[in-house]
C-alpha positions in Angstrom: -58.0 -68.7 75.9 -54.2 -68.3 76.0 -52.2 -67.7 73.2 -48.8 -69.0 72.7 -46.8 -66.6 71.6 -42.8 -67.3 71.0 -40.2 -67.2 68.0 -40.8 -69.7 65.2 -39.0 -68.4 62.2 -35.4 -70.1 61.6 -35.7 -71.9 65.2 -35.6 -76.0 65.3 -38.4 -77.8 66.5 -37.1 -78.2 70.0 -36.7 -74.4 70.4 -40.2 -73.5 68.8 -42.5 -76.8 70.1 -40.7 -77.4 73.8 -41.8 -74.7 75.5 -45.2 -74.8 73.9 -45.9 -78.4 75.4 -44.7 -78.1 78.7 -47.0 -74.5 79.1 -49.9 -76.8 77.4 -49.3 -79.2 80.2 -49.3 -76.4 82.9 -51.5 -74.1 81.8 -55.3 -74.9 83.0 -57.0 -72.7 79.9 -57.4 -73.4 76.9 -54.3 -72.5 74.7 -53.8 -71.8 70.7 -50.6 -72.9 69.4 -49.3 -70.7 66.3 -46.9 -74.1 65.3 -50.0 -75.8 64.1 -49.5 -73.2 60.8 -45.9 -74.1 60.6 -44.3 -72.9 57.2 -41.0 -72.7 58.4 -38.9 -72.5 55.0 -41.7 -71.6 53.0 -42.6 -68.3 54.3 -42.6 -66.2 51.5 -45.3 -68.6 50.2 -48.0 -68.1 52.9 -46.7 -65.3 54.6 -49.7 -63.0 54.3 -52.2 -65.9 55.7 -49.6 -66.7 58.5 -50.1 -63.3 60.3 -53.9 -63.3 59.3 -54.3 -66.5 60.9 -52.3 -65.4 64.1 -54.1 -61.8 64.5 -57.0 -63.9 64.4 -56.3 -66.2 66.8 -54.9 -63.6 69.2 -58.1 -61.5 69.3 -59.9 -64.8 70.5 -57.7 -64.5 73.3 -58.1 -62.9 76.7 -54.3 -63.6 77.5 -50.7 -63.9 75.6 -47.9 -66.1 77.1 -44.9 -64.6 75.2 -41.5 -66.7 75.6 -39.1 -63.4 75.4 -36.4 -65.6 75.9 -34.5 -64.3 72.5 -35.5 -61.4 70.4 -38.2 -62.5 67.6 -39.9 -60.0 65.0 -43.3 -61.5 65.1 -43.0 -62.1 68.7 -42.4 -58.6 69.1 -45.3 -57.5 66.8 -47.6 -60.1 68.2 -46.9 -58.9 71.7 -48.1 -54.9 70.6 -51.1 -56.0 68.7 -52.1 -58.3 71.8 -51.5 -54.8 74.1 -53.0 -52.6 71.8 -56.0 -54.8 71.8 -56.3 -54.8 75.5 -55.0 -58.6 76.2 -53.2 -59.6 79.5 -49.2 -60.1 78.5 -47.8 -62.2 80.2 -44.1 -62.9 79.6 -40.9 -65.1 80.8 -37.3 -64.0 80.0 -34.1 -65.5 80.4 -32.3 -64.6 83.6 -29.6 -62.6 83.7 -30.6 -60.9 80.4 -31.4 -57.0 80.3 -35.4 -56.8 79.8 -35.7 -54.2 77.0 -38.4 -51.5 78.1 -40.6 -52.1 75.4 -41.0 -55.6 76.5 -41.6 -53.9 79.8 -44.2 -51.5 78.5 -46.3 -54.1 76.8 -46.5 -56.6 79.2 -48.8 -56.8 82.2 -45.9 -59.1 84.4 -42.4 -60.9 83.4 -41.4 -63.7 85.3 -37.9 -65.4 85.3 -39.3 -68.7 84.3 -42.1 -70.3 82.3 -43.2 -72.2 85.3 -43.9 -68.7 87.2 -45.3 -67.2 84.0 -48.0 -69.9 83.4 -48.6 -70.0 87.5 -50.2 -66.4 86.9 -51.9 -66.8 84.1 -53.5 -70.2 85.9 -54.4 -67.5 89.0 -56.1 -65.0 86.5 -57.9 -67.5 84.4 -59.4 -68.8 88.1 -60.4 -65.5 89.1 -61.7 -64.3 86.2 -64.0 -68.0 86.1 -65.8 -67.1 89.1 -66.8 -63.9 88.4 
């Protein structure tokens, strides 16, 4: 499974659910999709579930696609319990932007573009299926 791991909080639909689809249509795993808990504006009120929920779904997970296109608290704290719990990173950045070195240590590969990022995973998740 591949979880989809990318800013939410104070983004617009379009920023948080367009990236999400087009990996869902690239990606040949099976993916979990953190917007279908979205409490954008009501935080505060399920806050403690939120994270619960997304731990959760990230230890079902062999691998983390992490759109590190803009700087994103839970992204970042996702993206270190997903390394810490021995997960395959895999990130995309902008081009052009600096790539901070803790992105750099918790990440297996960054790629330039989602299209590269999700052609990786779809190399691992065939290798690791005929083993």
């Amino acid at each position: 499974m591949i979880y989809l791991c990318g800013g939410i909080n104070g983004l617009s639909d379009a920023d948080c659910k367009n990236w999400r689809e087009q990996a869902k249509s690239l990606l040949k795993g099976v993916t979990l999709d953190p917007m279908v808990r979205d409490f954008r504006g009501r935080e505060d009120q399920a806050g403690s579930m939120l994270v619960h929920a997304d731990l959760h779904d990230i230890s079902k997970c062999q691998f983390l696609l992490v759109n590190a296109t803009r700087p994103s608290w839970g992204t970042a704290m996702e993206l270190v319990y997903a390394h810490q719990s021995h997960k395959t990173v895999i990130a995309f950045v902008a081009p052009g932007n600096p790539i901070s070195p803790w992105l750099r240590y918790h990440c297996s590969e960054i790629h330039l573009t989602l299209e590269a990022a999700c052609d990786s995973i779809n190399s691992l998740v065939e290798f690791y299926s005929y083993r």
